[in-house]
N, C-alpha and C positions, 0 to 999 in steps of 0.2 A: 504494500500500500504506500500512495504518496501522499505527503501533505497538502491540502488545497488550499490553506486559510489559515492565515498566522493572525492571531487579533488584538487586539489594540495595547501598544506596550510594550508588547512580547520581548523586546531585547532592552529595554529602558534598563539603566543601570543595572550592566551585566561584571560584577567585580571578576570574573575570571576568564572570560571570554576574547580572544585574541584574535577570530577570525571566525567568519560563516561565512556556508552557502547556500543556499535555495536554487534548486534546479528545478522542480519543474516549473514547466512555462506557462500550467495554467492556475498556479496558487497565484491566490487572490490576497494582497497585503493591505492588510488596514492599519494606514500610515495615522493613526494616534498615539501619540508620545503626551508627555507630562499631563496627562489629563486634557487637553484639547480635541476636539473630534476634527476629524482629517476627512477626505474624500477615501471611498477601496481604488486600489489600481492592480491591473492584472500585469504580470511581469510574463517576460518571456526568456530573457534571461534574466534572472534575478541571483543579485547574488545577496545586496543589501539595499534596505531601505530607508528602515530608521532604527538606530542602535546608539540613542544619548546618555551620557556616563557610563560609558565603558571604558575604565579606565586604563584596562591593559590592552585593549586594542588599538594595534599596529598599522594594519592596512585594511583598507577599506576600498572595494570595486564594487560601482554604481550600477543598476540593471541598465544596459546598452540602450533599453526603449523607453528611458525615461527621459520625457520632455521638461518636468519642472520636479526640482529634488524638494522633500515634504520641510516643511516644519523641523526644527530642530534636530535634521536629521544624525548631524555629528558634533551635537553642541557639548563641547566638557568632555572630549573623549581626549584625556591629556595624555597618551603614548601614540599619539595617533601620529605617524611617520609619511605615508605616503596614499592619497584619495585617489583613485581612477575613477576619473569623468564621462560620462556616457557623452558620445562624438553632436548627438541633436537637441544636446540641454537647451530650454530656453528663459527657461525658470529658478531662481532658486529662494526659496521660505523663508521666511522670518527665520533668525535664529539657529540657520541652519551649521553654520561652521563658526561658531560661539566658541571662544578660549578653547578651539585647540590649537599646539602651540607651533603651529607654522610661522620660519620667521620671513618669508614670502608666501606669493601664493600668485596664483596667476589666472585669472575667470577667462574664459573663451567666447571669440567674437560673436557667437550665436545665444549665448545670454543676453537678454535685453531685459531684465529685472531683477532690480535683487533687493529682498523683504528685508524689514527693518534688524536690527542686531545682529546682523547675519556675518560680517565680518568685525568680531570684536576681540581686539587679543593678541593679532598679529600685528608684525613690524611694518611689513611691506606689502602693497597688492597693487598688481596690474592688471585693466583692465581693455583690454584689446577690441570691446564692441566700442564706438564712441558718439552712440547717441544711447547710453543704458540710462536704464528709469531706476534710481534709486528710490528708496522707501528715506524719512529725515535721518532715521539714526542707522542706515544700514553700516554703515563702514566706521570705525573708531581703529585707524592706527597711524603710523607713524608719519609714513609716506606712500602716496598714490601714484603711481604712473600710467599714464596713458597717451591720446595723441591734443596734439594741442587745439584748442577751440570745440574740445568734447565735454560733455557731459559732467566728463571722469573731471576735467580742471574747473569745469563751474562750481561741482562737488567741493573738490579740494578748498576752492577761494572762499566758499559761501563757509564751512566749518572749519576754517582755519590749518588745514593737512597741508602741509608740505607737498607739492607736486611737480614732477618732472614729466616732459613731454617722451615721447622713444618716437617721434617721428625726428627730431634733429637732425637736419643731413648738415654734413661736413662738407666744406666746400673749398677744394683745392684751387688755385688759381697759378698756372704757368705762364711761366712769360718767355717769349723768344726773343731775340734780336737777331738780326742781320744787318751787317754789312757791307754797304756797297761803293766800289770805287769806279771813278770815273776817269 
C-alpha cells in the first residue's frame, strides 16, 4: 500500500528528521503548518512540502510541479544546508524560508511574489525577476541584489537594505593612434 494523504502538520517540528520523500504522484498534501489552513495540492513528484522546525534537517528538494511553495514551508529549519527549487516556481508564502541560516540565497526569475517574512534571517538575496511583487515585510537582511530600476532597488531604497545592481557592465575603452608622414 501507498500513502495518498499526509494531513495537516505532518512534518511540523520534526527534532530528528534529516530528510524525506514522498513518491507517489498521486498523494495529496495538505500544506497546513503552524495551525493555518492551507489549500491540498497533488504532487507528482513530491519529495517535500512543508517540514517547519526541523531542526536537523539538511536538504531539502521541492516537488518539481510546484508553482507556488506553501506557507512557512522551511521556516526555523536551522541545519538546513542546501533547498532544490522546483524549475516553474512562481510563488512563494509568507514565511516560507524564515531564519534559516542561509548567508545568501538567490530566488529565480520566474518568481514574481514573495509573501511577507519570507526572507528573514539571511545576509544576502538576489533577486533575478525585476518586476517581483513583494508583500511590506517580505525580505529583512542585509543586502539585496538585483538589476537596476527593478522592483528589487525600489525595495531596497523604500526599507533602507543596502542594494547593489548585477547588471553593471564594465566598460573598457581603447585607444589607437597612428601615425602619418608626409
Amino acid at each position: 500500500a501507498s500513502v495518498s494523504y499526509i494531513g495537516s502538520g505532518a512534518f511540523n517540528s520534526c527534532e530528528h528528521m534529516t530528510d524525506a520523500y514522498i513518491r507517489n504522484p498521486e498523494c495529496v498534501i495538505d500544506a497546513v503548518t503552524a495551525g493555518e489552513p492551507y489549500e491540498m495540492m497533488t504532487t507528482t513528484t513530491a519529495y517535500i512540502t512543508t517540514m517547519p522546525y526541523c531542526p536537523n534537517l539538511t536538504s531539502a528538494k521541492l516537488s518539481e510541479n510546484l508553482t507556488y511553495i506553501p506557507e512557512y514551508t522551511l521556516e526555523g529549519c536551522e541545519a538546513l544546508t542546501e533547498v532544490s527549487f522546483p524549475q516553474d516556481i512562481t510563488e512563494i508564502g509568507r514565511m516560507a524560508f524564515r531564519y534559516i541560516p542561509f548567508d545568501s540565497f538567490t530566488i529565480p526569475e520566474t518568481v514574481t511574489y514573495i509573501g511577507d517574512e519570507t526572507f528573514t534571517g539571511m545576509n544576502e538575496l538576489t533577486v533575478l525577476n525585476p518586476d517581483m511583487e513583494f508583500e511590506a515585510d517580505a525580505v529583512a537582511c542585509s543586502k539585496l541584489y538585483g538589476y537596476s530600476g527593478s522592483t528589487t532597488e525600489d525595495y531596497a531604497a523604500k526599507y533602507g537594505i543596502e542594494f547593489e545592481a548585477i547588471d553593471k557592465v564594465t566598460t573598457t575603452v581603447t585607444t589607437t593612434t597612428s601615425a602619418t608622414t608626409t
